[in-house]
C-alpha positions in Angstrom: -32.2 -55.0 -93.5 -33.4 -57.1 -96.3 -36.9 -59.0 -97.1 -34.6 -62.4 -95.7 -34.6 -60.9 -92.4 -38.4 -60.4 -91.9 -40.2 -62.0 -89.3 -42.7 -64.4 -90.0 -45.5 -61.4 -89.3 -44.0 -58.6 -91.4 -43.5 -61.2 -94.5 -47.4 -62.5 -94.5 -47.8 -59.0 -94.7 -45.8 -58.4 -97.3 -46.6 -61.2 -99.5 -50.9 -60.3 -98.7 -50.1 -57.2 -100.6 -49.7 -59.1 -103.5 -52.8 -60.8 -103.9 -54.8 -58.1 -102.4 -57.2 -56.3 -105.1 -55.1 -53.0 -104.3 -57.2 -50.7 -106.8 -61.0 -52.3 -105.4 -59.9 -52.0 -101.8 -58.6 -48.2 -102.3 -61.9 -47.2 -104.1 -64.3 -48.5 -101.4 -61.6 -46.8 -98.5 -62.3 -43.6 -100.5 -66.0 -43.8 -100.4 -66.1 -45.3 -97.0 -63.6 -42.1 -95.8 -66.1 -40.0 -97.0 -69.8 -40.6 -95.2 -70.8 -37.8 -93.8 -73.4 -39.2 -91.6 -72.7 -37.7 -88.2 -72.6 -41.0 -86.4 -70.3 -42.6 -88.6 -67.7 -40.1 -88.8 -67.1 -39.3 -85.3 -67.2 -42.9 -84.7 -64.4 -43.2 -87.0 -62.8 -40.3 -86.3 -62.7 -41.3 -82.4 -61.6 -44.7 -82.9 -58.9 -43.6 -85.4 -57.2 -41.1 -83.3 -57.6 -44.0 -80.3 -56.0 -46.9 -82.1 -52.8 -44.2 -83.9 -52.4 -42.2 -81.1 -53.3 -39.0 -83.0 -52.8 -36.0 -81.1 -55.7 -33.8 -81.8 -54.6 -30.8 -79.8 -52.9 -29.5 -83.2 -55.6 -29.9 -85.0 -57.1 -26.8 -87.0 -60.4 -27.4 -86.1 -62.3 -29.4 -83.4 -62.2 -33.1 -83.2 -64.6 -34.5 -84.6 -67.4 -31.9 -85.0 -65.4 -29.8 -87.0 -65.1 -31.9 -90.1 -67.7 -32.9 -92.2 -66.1 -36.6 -92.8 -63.1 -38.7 -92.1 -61.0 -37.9 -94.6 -61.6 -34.1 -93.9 -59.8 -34.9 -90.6 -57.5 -36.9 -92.2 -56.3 -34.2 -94.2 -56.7 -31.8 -91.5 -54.6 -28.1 -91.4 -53.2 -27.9 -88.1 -53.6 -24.7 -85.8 -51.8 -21.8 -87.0 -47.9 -21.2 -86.0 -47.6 -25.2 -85.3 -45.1 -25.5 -87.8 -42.5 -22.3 -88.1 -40.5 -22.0 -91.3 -37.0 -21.5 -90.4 -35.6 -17.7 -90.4 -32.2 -18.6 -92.1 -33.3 -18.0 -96.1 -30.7 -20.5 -96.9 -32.3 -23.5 -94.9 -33.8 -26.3 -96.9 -37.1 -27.1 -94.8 -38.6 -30.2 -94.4 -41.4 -30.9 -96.8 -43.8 -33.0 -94.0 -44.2 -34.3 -90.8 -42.9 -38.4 -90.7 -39.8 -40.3 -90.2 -36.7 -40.9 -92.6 -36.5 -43.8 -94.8 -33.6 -42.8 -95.9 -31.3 -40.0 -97.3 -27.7 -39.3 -98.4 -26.7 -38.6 -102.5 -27.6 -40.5 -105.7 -25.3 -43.0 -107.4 -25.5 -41.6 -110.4 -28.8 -41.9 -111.0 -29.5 -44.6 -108.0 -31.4 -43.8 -104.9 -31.0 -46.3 -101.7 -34.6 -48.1 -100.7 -33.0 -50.4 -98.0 -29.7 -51.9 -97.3 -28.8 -53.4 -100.7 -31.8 -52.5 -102.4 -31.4 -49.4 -104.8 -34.0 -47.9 -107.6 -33.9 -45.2 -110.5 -34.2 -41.8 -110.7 -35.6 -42.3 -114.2 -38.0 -44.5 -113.1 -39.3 -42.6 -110.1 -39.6 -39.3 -112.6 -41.6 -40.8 -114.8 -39.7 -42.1 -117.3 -37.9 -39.2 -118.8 -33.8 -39.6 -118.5 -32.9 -36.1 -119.4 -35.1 -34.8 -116.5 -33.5 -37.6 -114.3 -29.8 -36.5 -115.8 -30.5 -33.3 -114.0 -30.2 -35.0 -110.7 -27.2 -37.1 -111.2 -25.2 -37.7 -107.9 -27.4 -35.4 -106.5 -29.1 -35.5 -102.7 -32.6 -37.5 -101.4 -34.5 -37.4 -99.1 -37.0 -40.0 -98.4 -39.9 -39.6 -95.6 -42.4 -41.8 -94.7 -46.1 -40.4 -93.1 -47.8 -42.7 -90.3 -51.6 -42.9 -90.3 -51.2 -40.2 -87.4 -49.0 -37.6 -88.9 -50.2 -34.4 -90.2 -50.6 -35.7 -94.2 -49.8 -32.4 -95.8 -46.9 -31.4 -97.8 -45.4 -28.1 -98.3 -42.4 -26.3 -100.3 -38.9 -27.0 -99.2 -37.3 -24.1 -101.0 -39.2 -21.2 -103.1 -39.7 -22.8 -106.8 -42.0 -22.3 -109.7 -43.5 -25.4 -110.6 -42.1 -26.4 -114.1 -43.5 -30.2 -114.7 -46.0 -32.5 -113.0 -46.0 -36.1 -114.1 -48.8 -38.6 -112.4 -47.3 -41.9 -112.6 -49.9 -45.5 -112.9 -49.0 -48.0 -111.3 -49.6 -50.4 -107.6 -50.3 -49.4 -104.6 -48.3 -51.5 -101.7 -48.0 -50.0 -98.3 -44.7 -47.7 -97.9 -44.2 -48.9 -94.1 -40.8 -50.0 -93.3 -41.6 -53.8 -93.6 -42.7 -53.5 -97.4 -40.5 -50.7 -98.2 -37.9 -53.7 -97.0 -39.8 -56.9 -99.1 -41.2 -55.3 -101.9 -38.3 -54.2 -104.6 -38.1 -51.0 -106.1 -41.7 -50.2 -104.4 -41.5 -46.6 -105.0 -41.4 -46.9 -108.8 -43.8 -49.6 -108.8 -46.3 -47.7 -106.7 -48.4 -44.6 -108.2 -46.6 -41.3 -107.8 -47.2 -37.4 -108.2 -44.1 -35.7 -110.1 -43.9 -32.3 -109.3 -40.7 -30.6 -110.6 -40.0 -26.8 -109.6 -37.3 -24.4 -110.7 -35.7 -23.0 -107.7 -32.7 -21.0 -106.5 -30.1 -24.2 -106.7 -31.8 -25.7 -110.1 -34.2 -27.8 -110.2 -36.4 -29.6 -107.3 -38.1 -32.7 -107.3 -40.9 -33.6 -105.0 -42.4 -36.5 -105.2 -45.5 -37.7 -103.5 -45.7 -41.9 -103.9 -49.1 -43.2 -103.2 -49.5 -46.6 -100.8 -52.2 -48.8 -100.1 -56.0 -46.8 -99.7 -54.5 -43.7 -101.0 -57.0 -43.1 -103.2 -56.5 -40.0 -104.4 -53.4 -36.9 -104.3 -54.3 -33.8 -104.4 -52.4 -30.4 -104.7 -52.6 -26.4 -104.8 -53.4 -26.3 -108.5 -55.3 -29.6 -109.0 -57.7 -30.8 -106.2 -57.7 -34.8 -107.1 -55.1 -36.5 -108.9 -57.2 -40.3 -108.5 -55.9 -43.4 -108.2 -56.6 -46.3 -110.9 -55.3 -44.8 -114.1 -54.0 -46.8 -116.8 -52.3 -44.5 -118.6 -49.9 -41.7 -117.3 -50.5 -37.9 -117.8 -47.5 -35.5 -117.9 -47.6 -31.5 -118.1 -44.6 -28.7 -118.8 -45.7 -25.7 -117.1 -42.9 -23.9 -118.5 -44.1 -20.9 -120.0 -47.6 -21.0 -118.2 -48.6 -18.0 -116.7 -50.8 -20.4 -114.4 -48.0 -21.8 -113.1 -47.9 -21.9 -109.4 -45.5 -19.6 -107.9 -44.8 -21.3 -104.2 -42.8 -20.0 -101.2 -40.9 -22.1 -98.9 -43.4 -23.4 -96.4 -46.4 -22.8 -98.7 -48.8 -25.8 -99.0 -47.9 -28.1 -102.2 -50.4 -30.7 -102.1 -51.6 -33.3 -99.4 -52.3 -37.4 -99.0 -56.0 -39.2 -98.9 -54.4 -41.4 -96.6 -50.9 -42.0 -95.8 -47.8 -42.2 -97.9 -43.8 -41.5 -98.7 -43.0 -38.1 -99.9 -39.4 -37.9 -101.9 -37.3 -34.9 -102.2 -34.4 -34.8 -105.3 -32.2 -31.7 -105.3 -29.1 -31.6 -108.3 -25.3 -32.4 -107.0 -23.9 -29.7 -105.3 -27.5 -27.7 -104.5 -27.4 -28.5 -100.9 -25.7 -29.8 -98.0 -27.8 -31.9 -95.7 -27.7 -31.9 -91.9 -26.0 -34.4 -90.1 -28.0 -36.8 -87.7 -30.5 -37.3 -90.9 -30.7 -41.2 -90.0 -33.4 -43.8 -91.0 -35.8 -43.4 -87.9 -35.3 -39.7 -87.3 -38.5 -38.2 -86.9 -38.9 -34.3 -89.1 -41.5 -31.7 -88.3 -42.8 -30.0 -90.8 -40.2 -26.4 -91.7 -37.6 -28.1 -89.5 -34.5 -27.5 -91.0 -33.0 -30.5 -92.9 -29.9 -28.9 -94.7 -28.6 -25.6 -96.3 -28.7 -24.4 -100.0 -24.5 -24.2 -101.2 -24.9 -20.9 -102.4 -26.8 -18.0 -101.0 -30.0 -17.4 -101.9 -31.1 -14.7 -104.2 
């Protein structure tokens, strides 16, 4: 589908997101996401889960006394066992709970938005081509999170982190109509770049902020905030705080909803088949297998 072949509805939309003062709307969402008067956030909190259809049985805690504000929920743990990593040591995992944009390998360097509609690898990374080289005709996997779906990430394989890169730039919604009328969104959007060395090579996960995200936040560094001008890159390499993660442990999360992007270098993995656009994952569910065994 291309941006042509919106409706009338999804193209407004679209086109709204242009004019809208993206940065000035995210900041109030963030303040507003966190009142903690009691009225306020159970008020939210009910009419959220109403009006997305969250299902609060999973949740960690109990809805809505147990948080002390909406974005607490929002970024809620869910009840342990909920979400099984899978036994096989060479599955590759699913990062998150959402639906595929899209997957398959790289051309070269080129990841599929939409029909027709490709973007860089060099781009999404950051910038840095050598780090992009190492995921030529590699393997992607794109997954969009709805305002209902649990909004944390975790580890697809077992990796030390080696690089994190957080990436300036707009903040359009990821749904499916914009991801379709808004070229290369996810390089135009702010981004998290976290890069991990792991038993096929290097890992890329990358965490693409949308509309009233106003903040990323991970394991090692609690707020990554929206509304920089400039972007801020670290090597980890050589660090002995670098995280050390296992597959299934917690990577980071989402202050509101967003796209997470998995890279993995040509020949790393095989993916499963079935992995459509529109194929809801589960957090741990298994996505593909590593090539070679792991250590």
């Amino acid at each position: 589908m291309s941006g042509t072949s919106l409706g009338i509805g999804p193209r407004l939309f679209v086109l709204a997101q242009y004019v809208t003062p993206q940065q000035l709307l995210t900041r109030l969402v963030y303040r507003l996401t966190r009142i903690r008067n009691r009225l306020v956030r159970n008020a939210t909190i009910r009419w959220f889960c109403w009006q997305f259809g969250v299902d609060t049985s999973e949740a960690g805690r109990p809805v809505p006394d147990g948080y002390e504000h909406f974005n607490d929920f929002f970024t809620r743990r869910l009840k342990p066992g909920l979400r099984p990593q899978p036994e096989d040591e060479r599955a590759l995992a699913s990062p998150c709970d959402g639906v595929i944009s899209q997957s398959g390998r790289l051309e070269g360097r080129r990841l599929l938005q939409v029909k027709g509609w490709h973007y860089d690898a060099t781009e999404l990374l950051g910038g840095d081509p050598a780090l992009a080289g190492t995921f030529t005709d590699g393997a992607f996997l794109t997954v969009y999170l709805a305002p209902y779906d649990y909004h944390r990430v975790h580890m697809p394989l077992a990796g030390r982190l080696v690089r994190t890169a957080h990436v300036p730039g707009r903040l359009f919604s990821v749904n499916a109509a914009t991801a379709a009328g808004v070229p290369r969104l996810f390089v135009r959007n702010e981004r998290l770049v976290t890069v991990f060395e792991t038993a096929c090579g290097p890992m890329a996960v990358v965490l693409v902020g949308a509309l009233n995200v106003g903040t990323i936040g991970t394991v090692w560094q609690p707020e990554y905030r929206a509304g920089s001008r400039f972007p801020t890159s670290r090597d980890w390499r050589g660090d002995a705080d670098a995280p050390q993660l296992e597959r299934g442990d917690e990577l980071g999360w989402f202050n509101m909803g967003s796209t997470v992007i998995l890279l993995l270098p040509a020949g790393a993995a095989e993916f499963s088949a079935g992995l459509a656009p529109g194929t809801r994952l589960r957090t741990g569910q298994v996505v593909g297998n590593l090539s070679a065994p792991a250590p």
